[in-house]
N, C-alpha and C positions, 0 to 999 in steps of 0.2 A: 424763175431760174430753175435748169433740171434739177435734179436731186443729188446727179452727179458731177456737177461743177464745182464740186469744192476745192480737198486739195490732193494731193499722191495719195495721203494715208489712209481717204474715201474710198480714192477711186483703188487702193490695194484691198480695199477691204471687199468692195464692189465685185470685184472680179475674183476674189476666195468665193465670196458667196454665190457668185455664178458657178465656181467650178463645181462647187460644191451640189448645190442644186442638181445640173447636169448627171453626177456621181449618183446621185442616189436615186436618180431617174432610169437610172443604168440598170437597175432592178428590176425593168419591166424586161429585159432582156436575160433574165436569169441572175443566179447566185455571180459574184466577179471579183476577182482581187477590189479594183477600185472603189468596189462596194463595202468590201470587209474594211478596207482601208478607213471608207471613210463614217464608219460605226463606231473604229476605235476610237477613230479623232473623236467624234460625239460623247464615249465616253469617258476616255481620258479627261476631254476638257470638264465635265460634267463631274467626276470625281476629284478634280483637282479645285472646284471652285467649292464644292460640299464640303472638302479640307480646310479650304479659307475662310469658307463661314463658321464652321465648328470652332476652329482657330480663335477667331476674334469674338466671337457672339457665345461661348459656352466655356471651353479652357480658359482664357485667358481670360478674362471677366470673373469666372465663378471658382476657377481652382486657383490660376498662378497669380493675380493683381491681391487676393485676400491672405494666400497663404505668405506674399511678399511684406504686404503694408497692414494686413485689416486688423481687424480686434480680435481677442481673444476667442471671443465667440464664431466671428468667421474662419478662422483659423480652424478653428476646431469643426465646423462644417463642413469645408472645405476637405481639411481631411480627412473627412468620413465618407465624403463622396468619390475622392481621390482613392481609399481602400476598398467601396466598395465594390469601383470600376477596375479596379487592379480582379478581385473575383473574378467579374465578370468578363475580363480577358483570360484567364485562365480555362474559359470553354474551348480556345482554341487548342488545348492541347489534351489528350485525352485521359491521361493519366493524374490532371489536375484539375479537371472538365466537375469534378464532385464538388470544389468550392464555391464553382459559381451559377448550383441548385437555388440556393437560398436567394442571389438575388434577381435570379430571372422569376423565380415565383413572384416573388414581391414585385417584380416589373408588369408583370402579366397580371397581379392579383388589382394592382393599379388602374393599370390599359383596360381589364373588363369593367370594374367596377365605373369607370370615367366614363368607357363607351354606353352603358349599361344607363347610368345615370342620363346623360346625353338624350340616349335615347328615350328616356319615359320624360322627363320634364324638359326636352327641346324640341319633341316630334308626336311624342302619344296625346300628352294632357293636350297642349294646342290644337291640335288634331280635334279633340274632343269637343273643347270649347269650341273652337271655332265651328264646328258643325252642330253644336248647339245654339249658338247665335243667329246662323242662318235661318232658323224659326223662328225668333222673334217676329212677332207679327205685326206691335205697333211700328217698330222700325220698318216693316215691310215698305209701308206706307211712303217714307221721306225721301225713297230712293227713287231715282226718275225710271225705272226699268220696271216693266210692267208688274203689277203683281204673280201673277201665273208663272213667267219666268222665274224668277227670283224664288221662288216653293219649288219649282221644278227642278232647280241647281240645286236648289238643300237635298232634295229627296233622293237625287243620283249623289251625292256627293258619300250623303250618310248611308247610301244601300252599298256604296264603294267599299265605304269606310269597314264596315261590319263584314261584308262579306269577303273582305279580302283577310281580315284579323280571322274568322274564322277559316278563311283556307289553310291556315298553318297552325291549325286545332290537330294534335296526331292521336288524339285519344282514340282508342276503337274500343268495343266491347265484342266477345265471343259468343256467337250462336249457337248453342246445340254442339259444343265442340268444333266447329266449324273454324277455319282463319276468321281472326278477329274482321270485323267491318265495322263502317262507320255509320252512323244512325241515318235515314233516308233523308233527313232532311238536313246532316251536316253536310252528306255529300253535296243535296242541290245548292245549298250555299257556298259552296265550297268552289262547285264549280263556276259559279257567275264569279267570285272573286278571282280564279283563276283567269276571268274574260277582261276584270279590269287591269289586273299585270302585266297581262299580254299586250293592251291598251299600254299600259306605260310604260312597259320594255321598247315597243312601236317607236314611241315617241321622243325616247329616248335616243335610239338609233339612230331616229331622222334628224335629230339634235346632232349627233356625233358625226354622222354624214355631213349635213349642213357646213359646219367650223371645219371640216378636213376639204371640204369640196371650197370655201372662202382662202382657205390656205394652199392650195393647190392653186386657184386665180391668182391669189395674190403672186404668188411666184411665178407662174407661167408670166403675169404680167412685167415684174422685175427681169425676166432675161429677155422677153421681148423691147423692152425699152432698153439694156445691155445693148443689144446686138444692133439696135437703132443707133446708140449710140455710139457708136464703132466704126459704124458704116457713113455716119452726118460727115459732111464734107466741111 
């Protein structure tokens, strides 16, 4: 059965999302009313469902169900969250905008320390180990892929590893008075890590190409089947 033999409420949905489609295809012919038009709809709809989530999954859960029903203790949480956020609305105005210092630091002092964190025991130490493991040499052994390969993956991995850490080394020292520069041998390092970046920026891209070029088929192929189905007798 098509996809769109269901029922009206499909097939209205079917045909927004054609027009839609269409609309933003309209782009390729320059800026357009029905272009702007249909950016807003994207992000009206898009703010108004980030409202509903907040709504149900953060207000009402964490502020309005404990300060209603909860214990003492959530109460009192509760409320403190409820005044702290009260500050931090008062950035929108500017005269008031000094109250709510205190808790965007503390927001911020958070967010680094979390990202911070994150990052050395969910990307560095790993990182670490794990190209320390790739030497193991009795395990070399168990693995069906040849030995030579398997040493050859470690040694690019770990010449990666290092030389790309060291490309964002900014230390320099001064010459003779000269601008500072950076020692002959952080530069050549430096540079080879700048070859592996470029390598995964590459690849990256062709990644982000790839999924926009699958979603561009995937819709070309939804309006071509639309308009097939319009035309079936």
């Amino acid at each position: 059965m098509s996809v769109f033999d269901l029922n009206n409420l499909d097939l209205l949905g079917a045909i927004l999302s054609f027009g839609l489609t269409l609309i933003i295809l309209s782009f390729i012919f320059g800026d357009n009313l029905l272009f702007r038009f249909a950016i807003h709809v994207f992000v009206g709809v898009t703010a108004g469902y980030v409202a509903v989530m907040t709504w149900y999954n953060v207000l009402l859960p964490e502020i309005v169900v404990p300060l209603i029903g909860g214990s003492q203790a959530e109460r009192f949480y509760s409320l403190l969250v409820l005044v702290l956020s009260s500050f931090l609305f008062m950035k929108a105005f500017p005269r008031l905008s000094g109250w709510g210092n205190p808790v965007v630091a503390y927001l911020v002092g958070v967010g680094t320390a979390t990202v911070i964190g994150g990052a050395v025991l969910g990307t560095l130490f790993p990182q670490v180990l794990a190209s320390i493991n790739l030497f193991d040499i009795p395990g070399l052994f168990e693995k069906s892929s040849p030995v030579w390969m398997q040493i050859s993956n470690a040694v690019v991995i770990l010449v990666g590893t290092i030389s790309v850490l060291i490309f964002f080394h900014f230390g320099a020292r001064s010459n003779h008075g000269s601008h500072p520069e950076r020692a002959a041998w952080i530069s050549a390092v430096a540079w080879m890590g700048q070859i592996f970046i470029s390598i995964t920026f590459g690849v990256l891209f062709a990644g982000v190409y790839i999924a926009s070029m699958t979603a561009f088929a995937e819709r070309m192929t939804f309006s071509a089947n639309f308009i097939l189905l319009l035309f079936r007798p």
